[in-house]
C-alpha positions in Angstrom: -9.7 12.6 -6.9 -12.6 14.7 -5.2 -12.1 15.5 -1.7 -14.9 13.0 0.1 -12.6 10.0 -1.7 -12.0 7.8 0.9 -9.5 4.8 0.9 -9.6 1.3 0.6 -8.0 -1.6 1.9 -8.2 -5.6 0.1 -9.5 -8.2 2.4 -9.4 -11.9 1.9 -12.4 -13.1 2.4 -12.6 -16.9 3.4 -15.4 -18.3 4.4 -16.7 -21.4 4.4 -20.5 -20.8 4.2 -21.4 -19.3 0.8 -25.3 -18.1 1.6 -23.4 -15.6 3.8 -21.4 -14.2 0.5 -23.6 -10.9 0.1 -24.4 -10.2 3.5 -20.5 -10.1 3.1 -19.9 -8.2 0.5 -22.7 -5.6 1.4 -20.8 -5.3 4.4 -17.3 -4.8 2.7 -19.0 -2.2 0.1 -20.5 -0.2 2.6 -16.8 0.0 4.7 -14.3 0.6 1.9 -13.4 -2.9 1.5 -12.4 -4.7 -1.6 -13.1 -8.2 -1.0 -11.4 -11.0 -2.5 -11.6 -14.7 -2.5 -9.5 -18.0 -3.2 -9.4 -21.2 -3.7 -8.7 -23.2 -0.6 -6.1 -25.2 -1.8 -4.3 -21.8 -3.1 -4.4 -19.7 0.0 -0.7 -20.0 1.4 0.2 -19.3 -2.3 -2.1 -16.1 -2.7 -0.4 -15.2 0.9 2.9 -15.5 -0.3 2.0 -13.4 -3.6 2.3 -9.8 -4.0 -1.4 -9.4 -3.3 -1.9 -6.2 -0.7 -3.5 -6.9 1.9 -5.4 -5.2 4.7 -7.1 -7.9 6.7 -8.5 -11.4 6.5 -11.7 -12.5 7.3 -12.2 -15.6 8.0 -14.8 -18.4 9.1 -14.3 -20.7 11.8 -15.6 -24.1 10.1 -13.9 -22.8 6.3 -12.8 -26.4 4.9 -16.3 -27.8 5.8 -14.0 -28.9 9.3 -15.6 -27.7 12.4 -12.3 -25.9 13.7 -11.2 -25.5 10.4 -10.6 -22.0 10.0 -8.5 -21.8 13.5 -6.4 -24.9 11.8 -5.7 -22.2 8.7 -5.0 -18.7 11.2 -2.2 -20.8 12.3 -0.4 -21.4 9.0 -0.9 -17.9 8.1 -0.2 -16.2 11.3 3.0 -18.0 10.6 3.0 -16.7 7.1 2.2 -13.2 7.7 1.7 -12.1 11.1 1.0 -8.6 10.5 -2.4 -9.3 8.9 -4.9 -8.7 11.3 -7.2 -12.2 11.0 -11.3 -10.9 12.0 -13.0 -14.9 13.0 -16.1 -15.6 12.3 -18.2 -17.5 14.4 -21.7 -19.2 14.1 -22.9 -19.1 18.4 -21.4 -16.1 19.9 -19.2 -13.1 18.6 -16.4 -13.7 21.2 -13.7 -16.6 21.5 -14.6 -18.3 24.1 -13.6 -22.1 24.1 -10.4 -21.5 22.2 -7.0 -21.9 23.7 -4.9 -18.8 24.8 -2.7 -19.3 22.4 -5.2 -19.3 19.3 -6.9 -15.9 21.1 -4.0 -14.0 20.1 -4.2 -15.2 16.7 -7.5 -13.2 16.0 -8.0 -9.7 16.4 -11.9 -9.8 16.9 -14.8 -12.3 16.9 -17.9 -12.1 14.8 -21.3 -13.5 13.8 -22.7 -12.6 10.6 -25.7 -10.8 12.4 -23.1 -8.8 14.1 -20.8 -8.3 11.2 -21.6 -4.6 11.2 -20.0 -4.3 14.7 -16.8 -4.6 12.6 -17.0 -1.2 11.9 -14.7 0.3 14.6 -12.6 -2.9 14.7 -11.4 -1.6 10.8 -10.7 1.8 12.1 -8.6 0.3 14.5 -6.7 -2.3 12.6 -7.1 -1.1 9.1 -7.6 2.9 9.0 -6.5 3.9 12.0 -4.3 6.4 10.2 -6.1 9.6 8.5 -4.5 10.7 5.5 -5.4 14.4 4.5 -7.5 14.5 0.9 -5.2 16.9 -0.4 -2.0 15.3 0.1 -3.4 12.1 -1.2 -4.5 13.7 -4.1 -1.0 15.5 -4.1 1.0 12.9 -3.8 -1.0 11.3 -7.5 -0.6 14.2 -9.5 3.2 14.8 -8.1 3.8 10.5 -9.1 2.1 10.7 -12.2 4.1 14.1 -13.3 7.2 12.8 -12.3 6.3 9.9 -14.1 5.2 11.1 -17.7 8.2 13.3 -17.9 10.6 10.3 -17.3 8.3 7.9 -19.3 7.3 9.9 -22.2 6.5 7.1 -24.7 4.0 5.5 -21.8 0.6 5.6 -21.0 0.2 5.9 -17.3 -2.8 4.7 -15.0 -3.1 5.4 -11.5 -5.3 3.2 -9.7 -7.5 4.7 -6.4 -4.9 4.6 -3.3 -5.0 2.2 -0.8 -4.9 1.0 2.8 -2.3 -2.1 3.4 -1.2 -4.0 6.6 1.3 -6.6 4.8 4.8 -6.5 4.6 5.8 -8.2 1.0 8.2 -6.7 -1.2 6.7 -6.9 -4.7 9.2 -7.0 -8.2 13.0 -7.1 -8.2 14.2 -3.8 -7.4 12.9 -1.1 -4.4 13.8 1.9 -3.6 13.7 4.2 -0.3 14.0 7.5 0.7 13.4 9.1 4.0 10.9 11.5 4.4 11.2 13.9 7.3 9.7 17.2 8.3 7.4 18.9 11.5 4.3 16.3 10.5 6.0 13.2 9.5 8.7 10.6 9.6 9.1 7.5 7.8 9.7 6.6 4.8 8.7 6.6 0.5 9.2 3.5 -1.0 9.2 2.3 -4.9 8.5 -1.1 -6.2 8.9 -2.4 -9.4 10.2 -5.8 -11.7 12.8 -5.4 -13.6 12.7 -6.2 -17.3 9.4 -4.1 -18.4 9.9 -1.6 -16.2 13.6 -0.9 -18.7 12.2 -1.7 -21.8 9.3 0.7 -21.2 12.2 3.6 -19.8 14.3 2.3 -23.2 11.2 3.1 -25.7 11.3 6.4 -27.2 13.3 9.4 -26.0 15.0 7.4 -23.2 16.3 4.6 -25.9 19.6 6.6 -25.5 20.4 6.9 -22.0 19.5 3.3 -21.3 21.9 1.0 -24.0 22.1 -2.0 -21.5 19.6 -4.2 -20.0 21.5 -4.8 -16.5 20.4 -4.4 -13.3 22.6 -1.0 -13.0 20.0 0.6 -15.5 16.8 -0.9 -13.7 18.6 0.6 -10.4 18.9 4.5 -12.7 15.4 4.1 -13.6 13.8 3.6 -10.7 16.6 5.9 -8.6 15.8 8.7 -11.1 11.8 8.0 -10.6 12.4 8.3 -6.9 14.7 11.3 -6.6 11.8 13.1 -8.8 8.7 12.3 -6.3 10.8 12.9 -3.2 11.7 16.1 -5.0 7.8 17.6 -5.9 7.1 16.5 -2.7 9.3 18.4 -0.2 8.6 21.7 -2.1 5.2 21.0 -2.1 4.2 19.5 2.1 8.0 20.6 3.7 8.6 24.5 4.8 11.2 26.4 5.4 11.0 26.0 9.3 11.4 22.1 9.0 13.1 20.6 12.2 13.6 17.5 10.8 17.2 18.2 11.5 16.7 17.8 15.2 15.3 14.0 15.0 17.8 11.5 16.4 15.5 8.6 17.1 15.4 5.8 14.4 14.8 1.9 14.6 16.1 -1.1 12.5 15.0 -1.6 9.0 14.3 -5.4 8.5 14.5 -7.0 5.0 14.3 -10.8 4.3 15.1 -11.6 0.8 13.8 -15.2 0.6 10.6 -14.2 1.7 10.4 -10.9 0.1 9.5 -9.3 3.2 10.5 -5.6 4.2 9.6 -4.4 8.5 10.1 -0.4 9.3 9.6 -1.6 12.9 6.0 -0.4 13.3 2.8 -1.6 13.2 1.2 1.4 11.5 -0.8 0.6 8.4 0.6 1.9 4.7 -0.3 4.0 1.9 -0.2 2.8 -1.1 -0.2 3.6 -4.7 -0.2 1.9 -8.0 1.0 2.7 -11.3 0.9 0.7 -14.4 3.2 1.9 -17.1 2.0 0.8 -20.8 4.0 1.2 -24.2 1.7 3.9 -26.5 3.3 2.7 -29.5 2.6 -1.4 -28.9 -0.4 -1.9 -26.0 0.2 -6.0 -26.6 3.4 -5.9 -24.5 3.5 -6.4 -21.1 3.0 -3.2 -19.1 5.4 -2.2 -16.2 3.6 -1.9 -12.6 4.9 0.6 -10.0 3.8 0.0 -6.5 4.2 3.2 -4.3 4.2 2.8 -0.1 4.6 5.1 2.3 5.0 4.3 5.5 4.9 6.4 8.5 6.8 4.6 11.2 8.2 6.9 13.0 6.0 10.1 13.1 2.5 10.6 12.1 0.8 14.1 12.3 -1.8 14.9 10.2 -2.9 18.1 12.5 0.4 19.4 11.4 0.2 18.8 7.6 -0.4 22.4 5.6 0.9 22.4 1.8 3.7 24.9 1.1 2.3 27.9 -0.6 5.0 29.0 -3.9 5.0 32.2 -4.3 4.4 34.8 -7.4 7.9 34.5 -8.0 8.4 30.4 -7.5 5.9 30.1 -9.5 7.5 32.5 -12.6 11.1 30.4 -12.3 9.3 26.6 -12.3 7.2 27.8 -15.7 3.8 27.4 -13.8 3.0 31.1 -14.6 4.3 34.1 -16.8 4.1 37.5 -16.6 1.8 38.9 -18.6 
């Protein structure tokens, strides 16, 4: 990853007017926005999939009905009402004429001659964190490490790191772990299902730790993945004069398990990684997908962020260099 990378965040795009599709799409190319569509009949479903989402845009006559599309920001402000939903309009780019209550449905009004103006509503909803280049990039190499050496027998793929708003718990089995130092608070999550994630661990070299296919060794897996990231990276972003020790503050943890849905209490946007795990001896099987969050609820600093510097000697001990 180069330094000038910049992240990007999936929008559902539904609109009801398609001669306004690549005025769309030029717009979501130019921001850092991978658009994607669905069927109308399948958009509750695709909510209540494990698609990441940053945002929703979404026309006001979609369904061909005039008030069509403030019909659907009910249903899914019900359905996820984290997603910030951008309206667009064909008059005026403000919601006039709609009931108070439907106002606070939508985040912003638009034409799609004033689409552009959108600009500064994304860095508010959507990237209104800044993630430092070198701990983005950090945190990939520091994953994908972690990962090769537990996963020895798998090919791994990292795809570019991403923006989310949505709260869905993807797979079977998560993991957290707090992360805590001068810069930052919050939290590193792993997601993952559960049978290909152990079959790909059970391949190979790791055929021998792992004999049963129980949740107990989906929950080693993926408890051994995480204690491995968390690991790499407090040596690599935490010094020694942490005062993580002093924090006392902390807020509830939410987790809803028949809708899959996980809240840290905080509004703030998440970072987010995927991994897809594939078998090198059989690429016909089913890989295992890794989703990666971290979520900064209760401390963001990036002024503060430096990465630790090892030492002649730190470096000797970990094998990185050798005396000559």
């Amino acid at each position: 990853m180069s330094d000038d990378t910049q992240l990007v965040s999936k929008v559902l795009v539904l609109d009801g007017n398609e001669s306004y599709f690549d005025r769309i799409k030029i717009f979501c190319d130019n921001n850092n926005l991978v658009g994607v569509r669905a069927l109308e009949a399948n958009v509750l479903a695709v909510l209540k999939s494990n698609v990441d989402l940053g945002a929703i845009l979404l026309s006001e006559d979609y369904g061909g009905k005039a008030h069509g599309g403030v019909a659907l920001a009910r249903q899914i402000n019900r359905a996820r009402p984290e997603l910030p939903i951008f309206l667009r309009r064909e008059q005026a780019a403000n919601l006039d004429g709609l009931s108070e209550k439907d106002r606070k449905i939508f985040c912003v009004a638009y034409t799609i001659d004033s689409i552009a103006d959108l600009r500064k509503v994304l860095d508010e909803y959507i990237f209104s964190l800044v993630y430092p280049n070198v701990m983005v990039r950090g945190i990939k190499e520091i994953t994908q490490s972690a990962l090769e050496g537990l996963f020895k027998d798998a090919n791994i793929e990292t795809e570019a790191p991403y923006i989310v708003r949505d709260r869905i718990i993807y797979g079977e089995v998560f993991s957290l772990i707090p992360l805590e130092s001068n810069w930052c608070r919050g939290y590193m999550m792993l997601q993952s299902g559960g049978a290909d994630i152990l079959r790909i661990a059970q391949s190979g070299t790791q055929q021998a730790k792992l004999t049963s296919a129980d949740f107990r060794s989906i929950n080693h897996v993926l408890g051994e993945a995480t204690n491995l990231i968390w690991g790499a990276f407090k040596n690599r972003y935490f010094s020694d004069d942490d005062r993580s020790g002093i924090f006392k503050t902390q807020v509830p943890i939410i987790i809803n398990h028949q809708h899959r849905y996980i809240s840290f209490g905080s509004e703030n946007p998440q970072l987010c990684f995927k991994y897809t795990l594939s078998d090198k001896q059989d690429s016909t099987k089913n890989p295992a997908i890794i989703f990666q969050r971290f979520v900064f609820n209760l401390n963001w600093s990036p002024e503060d962020f430096k990465e630790v510097q090892a030492s002649l000697e730190e470096l000797v001990d970990s094998g990185e260099l050798e005396l000559f």
